[in-house]
C-alpha positions in Angstrom: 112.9 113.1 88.8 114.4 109.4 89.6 117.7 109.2 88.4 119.1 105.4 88.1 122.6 105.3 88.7 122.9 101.6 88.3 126.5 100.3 89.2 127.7 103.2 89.8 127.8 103.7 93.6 130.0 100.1 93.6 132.0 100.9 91.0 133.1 104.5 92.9 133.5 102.2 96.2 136.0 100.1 94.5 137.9 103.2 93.3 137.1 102.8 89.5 137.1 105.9 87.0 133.5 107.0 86.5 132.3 110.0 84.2 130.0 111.9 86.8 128.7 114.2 84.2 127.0 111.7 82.2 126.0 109.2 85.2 124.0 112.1 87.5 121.5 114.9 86.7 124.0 117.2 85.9 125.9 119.7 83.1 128.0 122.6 82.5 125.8 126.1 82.5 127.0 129.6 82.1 126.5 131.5 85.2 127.4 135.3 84.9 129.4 134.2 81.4 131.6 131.8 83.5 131.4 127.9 82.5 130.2 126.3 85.7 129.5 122.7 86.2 126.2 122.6 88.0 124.4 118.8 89.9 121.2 118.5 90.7 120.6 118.1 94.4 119.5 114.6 95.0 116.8 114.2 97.9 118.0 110.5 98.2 119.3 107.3 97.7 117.2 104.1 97.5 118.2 100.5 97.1 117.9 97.3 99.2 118.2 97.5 102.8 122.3 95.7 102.8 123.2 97.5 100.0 121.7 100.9 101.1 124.1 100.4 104.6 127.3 100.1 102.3 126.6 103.2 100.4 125.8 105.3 103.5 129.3 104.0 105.0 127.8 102.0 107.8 128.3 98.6 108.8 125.7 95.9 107.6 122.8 94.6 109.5 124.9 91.4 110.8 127.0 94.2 113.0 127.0 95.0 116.4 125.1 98.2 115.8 123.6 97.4 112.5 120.8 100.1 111.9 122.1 103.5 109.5 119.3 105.2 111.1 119.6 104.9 115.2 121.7 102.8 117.9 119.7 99.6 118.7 121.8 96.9 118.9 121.2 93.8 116.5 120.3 91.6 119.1 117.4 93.9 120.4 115.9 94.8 116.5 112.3 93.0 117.7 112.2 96.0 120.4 109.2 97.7 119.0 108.8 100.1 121.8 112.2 101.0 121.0 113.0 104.8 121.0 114.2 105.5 118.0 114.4 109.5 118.6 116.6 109.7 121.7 119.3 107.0 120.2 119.1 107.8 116.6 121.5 108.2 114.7 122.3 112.4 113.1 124.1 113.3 110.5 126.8 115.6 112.3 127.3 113.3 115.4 128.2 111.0 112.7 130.5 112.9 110.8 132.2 113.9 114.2 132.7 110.0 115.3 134.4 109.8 112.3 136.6 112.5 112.3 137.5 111.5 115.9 138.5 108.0 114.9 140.6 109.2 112.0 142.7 111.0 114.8 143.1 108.1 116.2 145.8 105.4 115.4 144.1 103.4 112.7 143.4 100.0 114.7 142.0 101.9 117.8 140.2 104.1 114.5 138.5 100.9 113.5 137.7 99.4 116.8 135.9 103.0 117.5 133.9 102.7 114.5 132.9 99.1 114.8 132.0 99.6 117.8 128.8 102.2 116.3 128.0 100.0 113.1 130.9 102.4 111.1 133.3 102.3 108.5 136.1 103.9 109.0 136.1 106.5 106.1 133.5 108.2 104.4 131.5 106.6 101.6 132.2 107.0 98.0 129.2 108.6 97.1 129.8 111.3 99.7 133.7 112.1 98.4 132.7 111.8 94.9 129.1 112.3 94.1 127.2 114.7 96.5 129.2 116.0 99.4 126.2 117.2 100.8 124.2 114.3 101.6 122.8 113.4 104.9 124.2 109.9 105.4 121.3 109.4 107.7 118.4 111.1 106.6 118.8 110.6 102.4 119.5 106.8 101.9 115.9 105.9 101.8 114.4 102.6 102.7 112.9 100.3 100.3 109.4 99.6 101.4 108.6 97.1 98.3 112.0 94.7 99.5 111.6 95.2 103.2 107.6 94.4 103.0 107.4 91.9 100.4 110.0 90.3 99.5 111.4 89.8 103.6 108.2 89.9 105.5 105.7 88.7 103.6 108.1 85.5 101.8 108.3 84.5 104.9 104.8 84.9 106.2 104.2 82.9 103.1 106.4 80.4 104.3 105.3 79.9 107.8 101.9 79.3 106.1 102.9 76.4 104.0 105.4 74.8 105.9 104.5 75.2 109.6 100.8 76.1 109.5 98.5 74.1 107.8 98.0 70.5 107.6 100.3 69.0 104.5 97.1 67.2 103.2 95.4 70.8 102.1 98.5 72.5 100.6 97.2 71.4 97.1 94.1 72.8 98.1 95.3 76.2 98.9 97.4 76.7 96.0 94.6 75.8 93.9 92.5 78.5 95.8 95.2 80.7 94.2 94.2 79.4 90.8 90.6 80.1 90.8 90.7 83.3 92.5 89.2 85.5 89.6 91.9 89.0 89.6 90.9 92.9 88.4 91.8 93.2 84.9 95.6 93.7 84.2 97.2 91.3 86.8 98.7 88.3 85.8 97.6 84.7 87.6 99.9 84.3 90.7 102.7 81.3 90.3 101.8 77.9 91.7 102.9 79.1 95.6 104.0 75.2 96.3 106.9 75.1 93.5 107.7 78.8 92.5 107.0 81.4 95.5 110.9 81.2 95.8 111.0 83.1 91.8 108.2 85.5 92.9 109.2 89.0 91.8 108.1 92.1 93.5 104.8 92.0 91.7 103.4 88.8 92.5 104.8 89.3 95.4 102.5 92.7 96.8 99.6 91.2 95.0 100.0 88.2 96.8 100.1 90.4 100.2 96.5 91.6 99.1 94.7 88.6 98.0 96.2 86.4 101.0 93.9 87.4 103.5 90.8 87.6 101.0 91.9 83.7 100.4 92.3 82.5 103.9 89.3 84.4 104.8 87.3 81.7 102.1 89.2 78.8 102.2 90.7 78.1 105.6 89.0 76.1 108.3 90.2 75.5 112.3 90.9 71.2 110.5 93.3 72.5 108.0 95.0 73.9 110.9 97.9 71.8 112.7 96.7 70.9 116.1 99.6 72.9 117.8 99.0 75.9 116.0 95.3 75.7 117.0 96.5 75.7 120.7 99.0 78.1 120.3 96.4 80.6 118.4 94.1 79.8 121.2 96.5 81.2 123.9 97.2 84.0 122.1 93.7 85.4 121.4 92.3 84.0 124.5 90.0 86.5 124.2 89.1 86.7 121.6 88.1 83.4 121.2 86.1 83.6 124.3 84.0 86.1 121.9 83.2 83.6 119.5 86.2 84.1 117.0 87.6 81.0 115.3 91.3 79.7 115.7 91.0 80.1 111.4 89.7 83.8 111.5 92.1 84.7 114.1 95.2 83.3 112.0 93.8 85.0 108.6 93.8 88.4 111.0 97.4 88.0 111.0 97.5 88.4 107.7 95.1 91.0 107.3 96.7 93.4 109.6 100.0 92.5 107.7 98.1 93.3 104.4 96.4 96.6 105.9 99.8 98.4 106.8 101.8 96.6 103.6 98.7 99.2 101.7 98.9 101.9 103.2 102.8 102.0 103.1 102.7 102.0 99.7 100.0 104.3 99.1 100.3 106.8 96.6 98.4 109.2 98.6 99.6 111.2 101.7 98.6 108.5 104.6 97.8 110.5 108.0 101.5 110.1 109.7 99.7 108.7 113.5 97.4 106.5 111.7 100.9 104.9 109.5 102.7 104.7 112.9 99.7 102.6 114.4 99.3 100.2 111.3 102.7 99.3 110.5 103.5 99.3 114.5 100.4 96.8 114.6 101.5 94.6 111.6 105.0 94.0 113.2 103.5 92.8 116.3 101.2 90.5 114.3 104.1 89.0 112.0 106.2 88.6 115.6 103.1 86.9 117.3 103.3 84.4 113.8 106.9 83.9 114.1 106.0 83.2 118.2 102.7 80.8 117.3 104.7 79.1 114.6 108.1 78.4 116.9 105.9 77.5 119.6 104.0 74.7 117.4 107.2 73.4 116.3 108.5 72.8 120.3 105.1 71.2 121.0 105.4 68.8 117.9 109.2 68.2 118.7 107.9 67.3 122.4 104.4 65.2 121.1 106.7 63.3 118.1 109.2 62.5 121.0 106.3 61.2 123.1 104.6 59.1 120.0 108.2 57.6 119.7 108.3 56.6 123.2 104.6 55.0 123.2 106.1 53.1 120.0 108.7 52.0 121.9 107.4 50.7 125.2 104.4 49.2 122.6 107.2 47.1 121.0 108.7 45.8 123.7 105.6 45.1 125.7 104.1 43.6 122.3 101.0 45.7 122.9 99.5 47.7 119.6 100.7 51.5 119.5 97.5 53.8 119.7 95.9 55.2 116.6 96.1 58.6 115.6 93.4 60.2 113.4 94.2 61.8 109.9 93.2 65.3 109.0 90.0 65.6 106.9 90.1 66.1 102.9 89.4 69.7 102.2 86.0 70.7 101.1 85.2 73.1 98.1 85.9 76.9 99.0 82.8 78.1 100.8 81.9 81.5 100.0 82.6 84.4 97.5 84.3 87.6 98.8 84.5 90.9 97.1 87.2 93.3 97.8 86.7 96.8 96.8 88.1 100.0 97.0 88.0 102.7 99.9 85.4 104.7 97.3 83.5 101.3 97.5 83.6 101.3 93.7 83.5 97.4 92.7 84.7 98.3 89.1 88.3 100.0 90.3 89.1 96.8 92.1 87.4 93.4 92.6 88.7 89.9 93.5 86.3 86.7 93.7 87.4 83.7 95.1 84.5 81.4 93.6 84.1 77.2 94.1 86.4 75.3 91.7 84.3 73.8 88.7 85.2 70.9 86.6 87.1 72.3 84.1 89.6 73.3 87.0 90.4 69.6 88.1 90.9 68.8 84.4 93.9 71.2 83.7 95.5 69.5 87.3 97.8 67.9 84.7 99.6 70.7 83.1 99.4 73.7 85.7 100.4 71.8 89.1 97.9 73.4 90.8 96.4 69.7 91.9 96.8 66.8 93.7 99.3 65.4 91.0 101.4 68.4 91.7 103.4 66.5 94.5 106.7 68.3 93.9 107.0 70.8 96.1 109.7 73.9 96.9 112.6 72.8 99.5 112.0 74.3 102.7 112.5 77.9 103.2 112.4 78.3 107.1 113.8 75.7 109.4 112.7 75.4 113.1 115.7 77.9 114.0 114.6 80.5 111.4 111.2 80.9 112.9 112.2 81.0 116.0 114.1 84.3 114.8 112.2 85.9 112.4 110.5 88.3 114.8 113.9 89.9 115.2 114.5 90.6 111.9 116.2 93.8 110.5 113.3 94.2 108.7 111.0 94.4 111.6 112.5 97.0 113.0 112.4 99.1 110.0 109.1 99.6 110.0 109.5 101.9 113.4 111.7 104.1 110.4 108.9 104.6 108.3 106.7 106.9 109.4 109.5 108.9 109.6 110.3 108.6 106.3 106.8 109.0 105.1 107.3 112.5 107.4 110.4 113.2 105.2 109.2 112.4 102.1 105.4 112.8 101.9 104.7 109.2 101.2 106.8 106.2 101.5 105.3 106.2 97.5 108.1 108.0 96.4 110.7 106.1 97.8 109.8 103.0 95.7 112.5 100.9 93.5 109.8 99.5 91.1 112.2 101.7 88.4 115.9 100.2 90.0 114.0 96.9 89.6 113.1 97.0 86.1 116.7 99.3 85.5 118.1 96.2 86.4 116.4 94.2 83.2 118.7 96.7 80.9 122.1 95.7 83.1 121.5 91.8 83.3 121.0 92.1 79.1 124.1 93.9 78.7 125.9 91.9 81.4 125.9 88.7 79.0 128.1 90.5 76.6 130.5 92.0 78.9 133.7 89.8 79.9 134.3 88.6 83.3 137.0 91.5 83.5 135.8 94.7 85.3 131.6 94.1 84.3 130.8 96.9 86.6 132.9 99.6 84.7 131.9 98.2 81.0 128.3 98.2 82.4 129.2 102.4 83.8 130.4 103.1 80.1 127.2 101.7 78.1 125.0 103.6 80.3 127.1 107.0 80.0 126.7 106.5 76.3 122.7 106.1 76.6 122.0 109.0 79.0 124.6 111.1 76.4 122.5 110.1 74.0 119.2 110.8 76.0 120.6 114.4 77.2 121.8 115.5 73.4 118.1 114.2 72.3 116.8 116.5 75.4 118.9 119.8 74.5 121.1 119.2 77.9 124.5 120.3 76.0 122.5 123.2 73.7 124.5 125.9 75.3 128.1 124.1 75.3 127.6 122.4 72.2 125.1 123.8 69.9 126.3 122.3 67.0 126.1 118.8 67.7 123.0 119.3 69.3 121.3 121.0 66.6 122.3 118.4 63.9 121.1 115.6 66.5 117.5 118.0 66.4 117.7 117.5 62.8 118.0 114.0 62.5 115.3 113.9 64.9 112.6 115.8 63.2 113.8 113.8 60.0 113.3 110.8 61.7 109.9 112.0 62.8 108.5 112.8 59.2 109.9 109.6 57.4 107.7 107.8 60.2 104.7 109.7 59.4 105.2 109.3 55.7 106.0 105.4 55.7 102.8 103.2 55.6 103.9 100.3 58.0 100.8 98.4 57.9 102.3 96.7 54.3 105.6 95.8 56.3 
């Protein structure tokens, strides 16, 4: 059972009075005839990944020592051979740190803890909500935020500002536009103006049909020249064999895709076979983040040069040389499939098919075409990329398996339910006053679960009463809905 807690863990941090019975699985049962408050054991904790640190009482990701889970320094997060095992972090060898800073005078106390990504005193969920927790086993990671919404926005961002050419962005977001989905998913946003507003959704179905696109639609022109050299060095090889600079950068995001699937399987994934795919998608989104900063030192250097030639052309009153423009993008060449593992077509199918006329007649309306020239601000500068493959997020992925170990499948550690939780808080936020929202937002949800637990017979055995005339209504409820005809309403 998923419990949502909502503002809860914040509100206990800052000390606030919270009702525990009504805000956790919990309630008062008679054990040998003795009244005895009884809480269901929670098996853990999910949220984002900065929030998640807080409520386990560790220091954030911008720390020293910013991982809840082992000891790798911040600087060293895009370590992937890492191990994770010999300086990880336990639960008692915690709790023993912190004890033995609390000995200490209280500024030598905090310099101790800072000094191993701590806070200095337990967190609030430990004191108030479940003493037993294991502050480093039970607060969970969230694949969906780490994958999608930190990974993959950004691999979504290399693409469309330091990747392709900026004559064929149009092109590719139209490829978005005609790529026919499996019933039930929505069309994808226009990627040049609103990928910053995608939600988790659009998001993970972007992460599949990526790959599918690129595989259709992208050619080695489309491609900036310096990223064509830098793919070229880094599949060498591979090249050698007869693979394209194009298929070799829609690999990327295939393997990306591939481990982003089976992470969020709902199935039991084979635990080696997890390790090796996610392991292999982290060094593919750090060889992007490397190919991308790369291109961008080799266009700094070749726009410095082209300046220079200008220059010396000037003053020499000699013409500067010409430089040829990239080629208008052809219609998308082939259609692609995608099925499921059982190979059933029905269960899943995408089709990325040739625009037709009708497409370039709705360019006015949808931005999807070449009038669309209003584009998102830049996401990732120079500096960015040249960090991303040291993100916290990348080294959460060597956390996984272990949590899919833990857990079954990293399936059940999902915050698709926080996420649309959230939709009930941000209503009631608008008529709450700018005076303690978290605690107003604490009360109107004890009232709804009250209301849910008396509807579920929680209280039958403490109060019978109320709970049997709340039965009543119920039933009541239930007939005069069966009587009324509501078609004539």
């Amino acid at each position: 059972m998923i419990n949502t807690i909502g503002p809860a863990a914040r509100a206990m941090e800052q000390g606030k009075r919270m009702d525990i019975r009504t805000s956790t699985a919990s309630g008062i049962l008679n054990v040998k005839t003795a009244p005895t408050f009884v809480v269901g054991f929670a098996l853990g904790f999910t949220g984002d990944l900065a929030e998640q640190n807080t409520s386990a009482g560790f220091l954030k990701f911008n720390a020293t020592v910013g991982c809840r889970n082992c000891n790798i320094l911040t600087k060293n997060m895009g370590n992937l051979d890492f191990d994770i095992i010999h300086n990880g972090r336990f639960h008692f060898l915690t709790e023993f740190d912190r004890q033995k800073a609390l000995n200490m005078p209280k500024s030598k106390g905090l310099m101790y803890t800072r000094s191993r990504g701590m806070h200095l005193n337990q967190p609030a969920i430990q004191r108030f909500l479940s003493p037993s927790v294991d502050l480093c086993r039970m607060f969970v990671h969230a694949a969906a935020h780490s994958e999608w919404q930190g990974l993959l926005r950004n691999a979504v961002d290399v693409l469309f500002e330091h990747a392709i050419q900026p004559s064929v962005i149009h092109s590719l977001a139209k490829a978005f536009h005609v790529c026919e989905l499996p019933a039930g998913w929505g069309r994808i946003q226009n990627p040049i103006r609103h990928r910053n507003s995608w939600g988790l959704q659009e998001q993970g179905r972007v992460c599949i049909l990526l790959p599918l696109i690129l595989r259709t639609w992208l050619r080695n022109t489309y491609l900036r020249a310096e990223i064509v050299e830098c793919l070229q060095t880094e599949f060498a090889a591979d090249i050698e064999d007869g693979l394209t600079p194009a298929d070799a950068f829609t690999s990327i995001y295939a393997s990306f895709a591939q481990a982003s699937c089976l992470i969020i399987s709902s199935s039991r994934p084979d635990i080696v076979e997890l390790e090796a795919a996610i392991t292999k998608g982290r060094r593919m989104f750090q060889m992007l983040a490397r190919i991308a900063s790369d291109a961008n030192s080799l266009r700094d250097t070749r726009t410095k040069q082209i300046r220079q030639e200008r220059a010396m052309a000037k003053s020499t009153g000699r013409k500067p040389p010409k430089r040829g423009r990239p080629k208008q993008p052809p219609p998308l060449r082939n259609t692609v499939t995608a099925t499921t593992s059982t190979g059933d077509d029905e269960d899943f199918c995408v089709i990325v098919r040739p625009p037709t006329e009708s497409d370039s007649e709705s360019d006015d309306g949808d931005g999807f075409g070449t009038r669309a020239t209003k584009s998102t601000r830049c996401n990732l500068t120079k500096e960015s990329v040249a960090k991303m493959g040291s993100r916290p997020n990348v080294h959460m992925g060597l956390h996984m398996a272990s949590y899919a170990r833990w857990y079954s499948t990293m399936w059940n550690l999902n915050v698709l339910i926080l996420e649309h939780k959230h939709k009930t808080f941000k209503a009631d936020v608008l008529h709450a006053n700018a005076h303690e929202p978290e605690l107003q937002l604490l009360q109107k949800e004890n009232v709804r679960k009250t209301i849910r637990f008396l509807l579920g017979g929680t209280y039958e055995q403490d109060y019978s009463w109320i709970t049997r005339i709340i039965g009543d209504i119920q039933d009541k409820y239930i007939k005069f809905c069966c009587m009324v005809d509501w078609s004539c309403h």
